[in-house]
MARKENU-933685 format. One record per residue (C-alpha): residue in three letters; x, y, z. Coordinates in steps of 0.5 Angstrom, whole numbers, plus 2048, in hexadecimal, padded with zeros to 3 digits. Example, Ala and Ser with C-alpha at 12.3 -4.5 7.8 and 13.67 -1.06 7.14 Angstrom:
2
ALA8197F7810/SER81B7FE80E/
END
This chain:
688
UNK8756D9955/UNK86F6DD957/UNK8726DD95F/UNK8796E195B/UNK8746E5958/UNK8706E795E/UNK8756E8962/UNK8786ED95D/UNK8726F195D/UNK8736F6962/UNK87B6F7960/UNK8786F995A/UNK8726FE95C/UNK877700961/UNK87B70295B/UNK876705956/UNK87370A95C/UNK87A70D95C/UNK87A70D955/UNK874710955/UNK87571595A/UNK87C717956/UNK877719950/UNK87371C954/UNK877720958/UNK87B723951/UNK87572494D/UNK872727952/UNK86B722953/UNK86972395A/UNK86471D959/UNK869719957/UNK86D71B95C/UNK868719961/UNK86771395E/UNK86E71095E/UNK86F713964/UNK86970F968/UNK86B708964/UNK873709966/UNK87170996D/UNK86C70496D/UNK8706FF969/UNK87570196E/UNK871700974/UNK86F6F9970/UNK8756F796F/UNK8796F7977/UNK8716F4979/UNK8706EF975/UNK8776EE971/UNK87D6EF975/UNK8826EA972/UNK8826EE96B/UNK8826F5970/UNK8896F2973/UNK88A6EF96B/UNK88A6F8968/UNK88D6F996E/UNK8936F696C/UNK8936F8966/UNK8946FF969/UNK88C700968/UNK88A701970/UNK885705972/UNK88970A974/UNK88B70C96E/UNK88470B96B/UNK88170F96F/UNK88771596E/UNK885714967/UNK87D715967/UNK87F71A96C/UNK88471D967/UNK87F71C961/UNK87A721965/UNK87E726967/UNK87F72695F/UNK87872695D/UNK87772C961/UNK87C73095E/UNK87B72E957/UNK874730959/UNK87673795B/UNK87673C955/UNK87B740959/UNK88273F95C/UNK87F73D963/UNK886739965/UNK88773D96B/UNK88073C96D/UNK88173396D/UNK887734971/UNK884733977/UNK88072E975/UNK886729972/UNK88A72B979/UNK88472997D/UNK884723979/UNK88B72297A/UNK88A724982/UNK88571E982/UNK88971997E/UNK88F71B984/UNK88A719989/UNK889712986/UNK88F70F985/UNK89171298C/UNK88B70E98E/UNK88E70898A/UNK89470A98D/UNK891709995/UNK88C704993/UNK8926FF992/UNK896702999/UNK88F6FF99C/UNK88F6F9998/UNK8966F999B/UNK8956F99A2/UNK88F6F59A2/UNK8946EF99F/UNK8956EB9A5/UNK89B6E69A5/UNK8966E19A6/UNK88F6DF9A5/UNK88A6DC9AB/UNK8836D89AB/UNK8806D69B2/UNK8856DA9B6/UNK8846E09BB/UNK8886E49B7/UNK8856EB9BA/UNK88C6EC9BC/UNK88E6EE9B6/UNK88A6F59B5/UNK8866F29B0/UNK8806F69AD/UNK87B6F79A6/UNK87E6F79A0/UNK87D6FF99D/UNK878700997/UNK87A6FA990/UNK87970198C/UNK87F705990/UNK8826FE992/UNK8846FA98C/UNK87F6FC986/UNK884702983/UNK88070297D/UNK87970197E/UNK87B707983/UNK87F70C97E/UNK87870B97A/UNK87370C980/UNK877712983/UNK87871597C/UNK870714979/UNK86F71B97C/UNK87671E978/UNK87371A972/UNK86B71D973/UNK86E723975/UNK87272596E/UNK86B72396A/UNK86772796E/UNK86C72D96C/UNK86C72B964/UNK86572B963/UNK864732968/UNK86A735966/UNK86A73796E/UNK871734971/UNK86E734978/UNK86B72E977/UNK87272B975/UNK87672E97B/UNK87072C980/UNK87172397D/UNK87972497D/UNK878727984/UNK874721987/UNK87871C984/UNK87F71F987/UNK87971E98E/UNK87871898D/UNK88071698C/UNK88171A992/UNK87D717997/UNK87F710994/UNK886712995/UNK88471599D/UNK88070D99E/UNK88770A99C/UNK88B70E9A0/UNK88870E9A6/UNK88A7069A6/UNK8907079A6/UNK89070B9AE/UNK8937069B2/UNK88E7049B6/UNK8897039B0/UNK88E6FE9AC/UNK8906F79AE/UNK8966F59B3/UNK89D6F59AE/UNK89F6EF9AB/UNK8A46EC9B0/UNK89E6EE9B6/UNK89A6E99B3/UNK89F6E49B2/UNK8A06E49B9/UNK8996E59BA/UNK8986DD9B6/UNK89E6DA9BB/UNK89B6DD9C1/UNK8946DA9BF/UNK8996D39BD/UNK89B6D29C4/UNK8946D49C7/UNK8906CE9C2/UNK8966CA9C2/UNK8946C69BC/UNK8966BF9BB/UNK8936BC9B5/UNK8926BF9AE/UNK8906C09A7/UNK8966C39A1/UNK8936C599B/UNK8956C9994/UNK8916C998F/UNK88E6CC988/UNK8876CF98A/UNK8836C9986/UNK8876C598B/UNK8846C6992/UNK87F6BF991/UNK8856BC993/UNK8876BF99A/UNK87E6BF99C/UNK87E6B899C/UNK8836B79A2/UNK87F6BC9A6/UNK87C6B99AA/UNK8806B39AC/UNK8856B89AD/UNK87F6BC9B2/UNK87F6B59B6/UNK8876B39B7/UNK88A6B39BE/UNK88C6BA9C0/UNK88C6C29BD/UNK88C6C19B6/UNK88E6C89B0/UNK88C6C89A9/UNK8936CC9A6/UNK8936CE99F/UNK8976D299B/UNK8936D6995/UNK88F6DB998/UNK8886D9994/UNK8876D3996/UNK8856D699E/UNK87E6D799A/UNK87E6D1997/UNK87F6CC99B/UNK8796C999E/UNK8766CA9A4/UNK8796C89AB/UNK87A6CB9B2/UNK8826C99B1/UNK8866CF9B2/UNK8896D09AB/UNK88F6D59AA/UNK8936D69A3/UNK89A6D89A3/UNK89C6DA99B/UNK8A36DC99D/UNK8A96D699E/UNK8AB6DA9A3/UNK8A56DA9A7/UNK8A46D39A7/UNK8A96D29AA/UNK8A76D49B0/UNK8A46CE9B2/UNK8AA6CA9B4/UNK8AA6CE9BA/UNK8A26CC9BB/UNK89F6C69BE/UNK89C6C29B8/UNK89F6BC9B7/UNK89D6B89B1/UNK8996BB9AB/UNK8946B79A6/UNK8956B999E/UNK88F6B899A/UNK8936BA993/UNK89A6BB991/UNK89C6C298F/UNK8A36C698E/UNK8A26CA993/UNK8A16C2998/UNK8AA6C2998/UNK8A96C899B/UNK8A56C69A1/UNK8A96C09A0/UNK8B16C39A3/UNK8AD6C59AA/UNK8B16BF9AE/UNK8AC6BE9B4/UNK8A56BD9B0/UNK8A46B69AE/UNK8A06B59A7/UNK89B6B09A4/UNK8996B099D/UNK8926AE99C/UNK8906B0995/UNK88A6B3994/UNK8876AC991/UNK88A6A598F/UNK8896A2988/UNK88D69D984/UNK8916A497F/UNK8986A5981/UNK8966AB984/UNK8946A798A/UNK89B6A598A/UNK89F6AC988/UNK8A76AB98B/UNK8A66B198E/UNK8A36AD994/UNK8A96AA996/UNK8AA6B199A/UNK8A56B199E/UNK8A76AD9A5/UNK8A26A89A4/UNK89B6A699E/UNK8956A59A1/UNK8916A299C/UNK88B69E99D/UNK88D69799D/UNK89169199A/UNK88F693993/UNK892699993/UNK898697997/UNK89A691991/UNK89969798C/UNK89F69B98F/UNK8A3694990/UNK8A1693988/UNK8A369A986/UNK8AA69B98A/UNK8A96A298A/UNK8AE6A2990/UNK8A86A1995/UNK8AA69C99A/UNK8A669799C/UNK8A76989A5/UNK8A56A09A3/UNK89E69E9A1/UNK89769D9A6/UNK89269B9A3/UNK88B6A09A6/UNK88669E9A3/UNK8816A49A1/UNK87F6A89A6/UNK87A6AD9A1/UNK8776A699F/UNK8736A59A6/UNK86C6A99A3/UNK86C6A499E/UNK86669F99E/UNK86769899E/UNK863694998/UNK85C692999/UNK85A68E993/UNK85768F98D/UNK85369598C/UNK84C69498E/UNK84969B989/UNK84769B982/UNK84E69F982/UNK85569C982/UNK8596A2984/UNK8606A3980/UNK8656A7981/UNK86A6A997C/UNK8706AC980/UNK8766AC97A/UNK87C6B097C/UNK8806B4978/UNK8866B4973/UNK88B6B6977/UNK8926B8974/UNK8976B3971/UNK8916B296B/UNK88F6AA96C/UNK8896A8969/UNK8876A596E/UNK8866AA974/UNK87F6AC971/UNK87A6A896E/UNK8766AF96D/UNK87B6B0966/UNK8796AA964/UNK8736A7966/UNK86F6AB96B/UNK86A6AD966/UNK8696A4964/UNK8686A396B/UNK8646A996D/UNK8606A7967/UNK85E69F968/UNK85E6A1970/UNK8586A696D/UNK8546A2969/UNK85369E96F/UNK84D6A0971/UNK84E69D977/UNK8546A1978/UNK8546A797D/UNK85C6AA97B/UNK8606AE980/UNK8666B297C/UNK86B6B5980/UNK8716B697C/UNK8796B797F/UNK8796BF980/UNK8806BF97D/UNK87C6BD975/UNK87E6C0970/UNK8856C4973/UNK8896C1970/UNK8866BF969/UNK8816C2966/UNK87E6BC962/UNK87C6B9969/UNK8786C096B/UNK8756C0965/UNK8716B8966/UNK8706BB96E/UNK86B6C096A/UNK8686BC965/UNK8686B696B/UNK8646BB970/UNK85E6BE969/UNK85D6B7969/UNK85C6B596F/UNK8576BC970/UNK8536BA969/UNK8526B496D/UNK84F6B7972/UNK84B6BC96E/UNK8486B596B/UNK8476B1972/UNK8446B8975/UNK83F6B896F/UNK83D6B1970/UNK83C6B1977/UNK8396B9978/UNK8376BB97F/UNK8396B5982/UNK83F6B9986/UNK8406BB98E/UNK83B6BF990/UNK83E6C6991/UNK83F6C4999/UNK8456C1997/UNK8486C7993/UNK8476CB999/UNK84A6C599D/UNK84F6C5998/UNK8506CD99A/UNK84F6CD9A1/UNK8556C89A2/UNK85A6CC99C/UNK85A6D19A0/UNK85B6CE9A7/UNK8616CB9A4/UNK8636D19A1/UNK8616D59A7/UNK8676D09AB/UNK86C6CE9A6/UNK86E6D59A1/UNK86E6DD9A3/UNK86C6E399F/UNK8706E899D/UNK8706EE99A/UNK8736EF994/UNK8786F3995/UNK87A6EF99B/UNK8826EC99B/UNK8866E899E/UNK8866EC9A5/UNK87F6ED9A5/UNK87D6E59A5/UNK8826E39AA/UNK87E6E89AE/UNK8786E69AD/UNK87A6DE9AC/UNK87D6DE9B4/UNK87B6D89B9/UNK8756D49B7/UNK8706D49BC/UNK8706CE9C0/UNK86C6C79BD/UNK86D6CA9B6/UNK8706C49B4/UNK86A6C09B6/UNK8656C49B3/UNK8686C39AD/UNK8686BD9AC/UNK8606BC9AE/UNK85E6C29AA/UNK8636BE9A3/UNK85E6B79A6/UNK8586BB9A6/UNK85A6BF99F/UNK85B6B999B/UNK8556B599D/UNK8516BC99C/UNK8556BC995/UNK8546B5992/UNK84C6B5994/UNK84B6BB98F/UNK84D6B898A/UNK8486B3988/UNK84A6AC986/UNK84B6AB97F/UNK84F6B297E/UNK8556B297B/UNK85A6B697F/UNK8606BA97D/UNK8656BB983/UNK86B6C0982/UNK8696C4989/UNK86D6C398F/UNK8676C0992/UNK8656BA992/UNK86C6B8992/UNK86E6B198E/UNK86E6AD995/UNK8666B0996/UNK8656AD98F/UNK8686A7990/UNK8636A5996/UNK85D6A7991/UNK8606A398B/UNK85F69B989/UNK86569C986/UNK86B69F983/UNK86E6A097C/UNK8756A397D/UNK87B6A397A/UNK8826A197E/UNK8836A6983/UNK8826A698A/UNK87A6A798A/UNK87A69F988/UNK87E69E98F/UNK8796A2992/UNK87469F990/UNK876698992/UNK87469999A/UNK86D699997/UNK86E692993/UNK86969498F/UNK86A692987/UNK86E696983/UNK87269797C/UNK87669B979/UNK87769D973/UNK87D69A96E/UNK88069E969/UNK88769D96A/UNK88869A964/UNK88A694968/UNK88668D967/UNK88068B96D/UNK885687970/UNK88C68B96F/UNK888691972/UNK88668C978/UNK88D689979/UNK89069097A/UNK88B69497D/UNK88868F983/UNK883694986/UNK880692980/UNK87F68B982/UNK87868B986/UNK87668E980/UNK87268F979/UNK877691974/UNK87369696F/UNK875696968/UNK87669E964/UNK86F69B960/UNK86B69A967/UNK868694964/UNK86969196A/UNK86569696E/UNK85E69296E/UNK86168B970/UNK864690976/UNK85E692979/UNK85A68B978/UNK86068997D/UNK85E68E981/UNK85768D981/UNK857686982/UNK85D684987/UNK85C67D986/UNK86167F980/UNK865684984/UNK86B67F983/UNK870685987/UNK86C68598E/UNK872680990/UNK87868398D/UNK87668B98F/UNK875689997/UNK87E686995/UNK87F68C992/UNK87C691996/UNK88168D99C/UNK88768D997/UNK885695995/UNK88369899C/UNK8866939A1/UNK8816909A7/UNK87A6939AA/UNK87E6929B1/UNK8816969B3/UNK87D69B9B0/UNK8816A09AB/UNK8806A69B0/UNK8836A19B5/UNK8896A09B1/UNK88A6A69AE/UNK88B6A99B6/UNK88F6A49B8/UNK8946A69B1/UNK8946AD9B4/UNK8956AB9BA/UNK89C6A79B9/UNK89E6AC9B4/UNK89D6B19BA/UNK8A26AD9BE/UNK8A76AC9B9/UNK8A76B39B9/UNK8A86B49C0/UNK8AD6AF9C0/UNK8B16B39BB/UNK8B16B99BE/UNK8B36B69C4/UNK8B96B39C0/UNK8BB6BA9BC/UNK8BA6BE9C4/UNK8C06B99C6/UNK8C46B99C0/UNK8C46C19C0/UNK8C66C19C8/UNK8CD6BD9C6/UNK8CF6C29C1/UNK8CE6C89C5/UNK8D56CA9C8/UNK8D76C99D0/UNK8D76D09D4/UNK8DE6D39D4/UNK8E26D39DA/UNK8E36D99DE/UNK8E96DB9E0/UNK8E86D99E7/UNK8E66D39E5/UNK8EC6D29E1/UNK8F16D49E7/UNK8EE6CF9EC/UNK8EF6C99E7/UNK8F56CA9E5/UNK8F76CA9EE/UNK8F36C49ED/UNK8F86C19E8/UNK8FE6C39EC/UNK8FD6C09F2/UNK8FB6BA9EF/UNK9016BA9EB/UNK9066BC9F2/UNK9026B79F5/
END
């Protein structure tokens, strides 16, 4: 209720400034129109800064700056002629033209400003490309660029002082000297525009630069690749595969097809192209790759799909127990890779129309940097982590245990006083239902209460500040290696100038500098503090090697979790008894299974603490085989040896469409010599 309100706070001053500033202009009051005129333009400016949804929102109410803008002008000019006791129409005359001359220039500059835009749309954008070629350049200023109303209020502010100023001297000089400024500054905003529009100031045409991208295909000649479709929370599931794809045989490419994911895709040195348009994704028919990897599925994957001389492989971005790990629509895919058997009898058992000679068992490429099982913890502090997913779509209870027993378990795991809690919840919670946002948030307050109390308990029993610092320096070297500033107003053209090739080593530096970042991170933080982590870093396989153990739901985070064999649980609130949830979820097997009331929670640390009543050592090392397949040959191993016969499945396709498609071509005709010369062939054999 009170965020409605504050929400509403602003429209309704914005509203009230107006109403306002008619009462002044008609009275006439010169200290009300003042007044109401200054808090109609700061609460305008407030709106387009800090409340842009509820602009746009009056804005399609027909209420857009520019008509606002018009009517505080309006109201003005009004004012100073009721002020006058004389009929002084032909004196303003001037002015409400010079208004009129500087409204013309703004919406011309609209008008140009969207030409730019135009232009500076490319049929394509790249990441870690040299795409120079395409006279890309600075994107011009956000305020003549993309910001229409913050710029009809800043360029009319002079207009709008100048007109007070003449109410209260009586002078119409200082009217004419605002309005001329404003129509100056929507002129040389117009001039900045237009000099963008010269042919050698604007990008290359839209079909240069897709021959631009072929010529650059035929030049790299990629081989293998990632495809990848998705919402803008989604980008976690193609980042994962980032950089097993960085390590297979050959030129690797990362396509995708919405224009925003380019910035949100994570950092790597593969070259990174996104093609919206179908027609345009087409074009790698033509190209060298041969196979491409699919981390999700997407409505625009039966687009890619239909381009005959590309092999694909499903991947999924994780495996868990839940149907969606076996969604029907992986039997269009030329082959499954899944990690091993378990996921392959789940497909056999679930007859979505997977065949079983179609599916490859990989392993888990990511799981690499997990780190083995070494013990029972020797600190006076169990480390646990509390990883929960989310809700997901179809509304099962059972997805989330945050609905329905995150506050239990994170409540017993707190009494524990020898508990030290990592939560780090799914970054879908709470979309789809907002019961599970709601118990995400009472869950964190909790969590940093606790903190508070142990904080107090332990005062000045910290880091020293040398590991702030630490801290600081490695953020940012990683951020120095990994993200790229831009400026505001920057677009798309301006980032693939300015994200071209990454310089050589990069990829390594990372991977040192992310080494370095985590340990500086953990060592800040003192033993016994509660950690909330819903940042990108530390990711959830960082949080795994500092863990004694996972709590979870079913979803791919116990899977995962397996290659570590550390002890785990996983929260039951399917509505199903102990044994039926066990029964249909087998990842669930070499686990604690955790009621809604988390009554077992202190049984489950005693476990953990004293291994001797860990009674899942043996059953975890089966199932982490039966989950992920064998250690040998490592998963990279096997994943590039995937790739690498897909590869020449494609190749043997290509062949076999290259020696169907000279079969159908037509023989050249006879010439008519030719045809003489036969037919005196066929007579002397005929005489003979």
């Amino acid at each position: 209720m009170r965020t409605a309100a504050r929400r509403l706070l602003l429209p309704t001053g914005l509203g009230l400034a107006f109403v306002a500033q008619a009462v002044g202009a008609l009275l006439p009051s010169v200290p009300l129109l003042i007044a109401a005129t200054a808090a109609g333009l700061a609460a305008d400016l407030a709106l387009h800064r800090w409340q842009g949804g509820m602009a746009a929102a009056l804005g399609k109410l027909q209420a857009t700056v520019s008509v606002r803008q018009v009517v505080r002008d309006l109201l003005l000019v009004t004012a100073l002629l009721r002020i006058e006791e004389q009929d002084y129409e032909e004196r303003y005359l001037a002015l409400v033209c010079g208004l009129l001359v500087f409204y013309a220039l703004h919406f011309a500059c609209q008008a140009v400003a969207t030409a730019v835009r135009r232009s500076r749309t490319l049929p394509l954008v790249t990441r870690n490309i040299d795409a120079s070629a395409l006279r890309l350049s600075a994107a011009p200023p956000a305020l003549v660029m993309r910001r229409a109303g913050l710029r009809l209020l800043t360029f009319g502010l002079p207009s709008s002082v100048g007109l007070l100023a003449t109410a209260v001297t009586g002078s119409g000089r200082w009217a004419a000297a605002g309005i001329a400024l404003s129509a100056a500054f929507a002129a040389v905003a117009n001039g900045v525009l237009l000099v963008r529009l010269l042919p050698g100031r604007r990008p290359v045409a839209p079909e240069e630069a897709l021959e631009w991208f072929e010529a650059w295909l035929a030049e790299y000649q990629p081989t293998v690749g990632m495809y990848f479709s998705g919402g803008t929370s989604s980008a976690y599931q193609a980042n994962m595969w980032l950089e097993p794809l960085a390590r297979l045989e050959g030129r690797p490419i990362i396509v995708l097809r919405e224009r925003f994911m380019v910035k949100k895709i994570a950092s790597t040195d593969i070259p990174i192209v996104c093609l919206p348009k179908v027609a345009d994704l087409m074009r790698l028919e033509h190209s060298t790759l041969k196979m491409l990897i699919h981390p999700s599925n997407s409505g625009k994957t039966s687009q890619v799909l239909r381009i005959p001389t590309i092999k694909h492989a499903f991947v999924n971005h994780g495996e868990s127990d839940k149907l969606s790990s076996c969604n029907p629509y992986a039997k269009a895919y030329d082959e499954v890779w899944v990690a091993g058997p378990a996921a392959r009898e789940r497909y056999a058992l679930a007859d979505v129309g997977v065949d079983d000679k179609d599916v490859r068992e990989i392993g888990r490429p990511q799981l690499d940097v997990i780190q083995p099982y070494a013990g029972a913890p020797t600190g006076p502090y169990t480390t646990v982590l509390y990883a929960p997913t989310w809700e997901g779509w179809d509304g099962n209870p059972g997805n989330t245990s945050v609905v329905e027993a995150g506050e239990n378990i994170v409540r017993a795991l707190l009494a524990d006083p020898g508990v030290r809690l990592l939560y780090k919840p799914h970054p879908l919670t709470g979309s789809v239902d907002p019961r599970a946002g709601a118990a995400n948030v009472r869950i964190q307050q909790m969590i940093r209460a606790a903190s508070a109390k142990r904080a107090a308990e332990h005062a000045g029993d910290r880091p020293g500040p040398a590991a702030a610092q630490e801290l600081a320096r490695r953020t940012a070297e990683l951020d120095r290696l990994t993200t790229s500033s831009f400026r505001d107003s920057a677009d798309d053209t301006e980032r693939m100038m300015l994200q071209s090739v990454p310089e050589p080593g990069r990829a390594a530096a990372v991977t040192a500098a992310t080494a370095a970042w985590e340990a500086a991170y953990w060592a800040s933080f003192p033993a016994w503090e509660h950690l909330i982590v819903t940042d990108a870093r530390p990711n959830v396989y960082a949080c795994f090697n500092v863990a004694d153990i996972l709590i979870s739901d079913v979803s791919s985070v116990i899977s995962d979790y397996l290659a570590s064999e550390k002890p785990y649980a996983v929260a039951n609130t399917s509505g199903l008894s102990e044994q039926d949830f066990r029964d249909a979820f087998p990842t669930v097997r070499a686990g604690a299974v955790l009621s809604p009331d988390a009554a077992g929670i202190p049984a489950l640390l005693e476990s953990v603490r004293r291994p001797e009543k860990d009674t899942y050592a043996e059953a975890r090392a089966e199932l982490k085989l039966h989950l992920l397949g064998p250690s040998d040959p490592p998963s990279v191993v096997r994943f590039n040896d995937a790739a690498r016969a897909l590869s020449t499945a494609a190749e043997a396709h290509r062949e076999g469409m290259a020696v169907r498609a000279l079969a159908v071509i037509p023989k050249q005709r006879e010439t008519g010599s030719e045809l003489e010369n036969d037919s005196e062939l066929e007579n002397e054999h005929v005489t003979g």
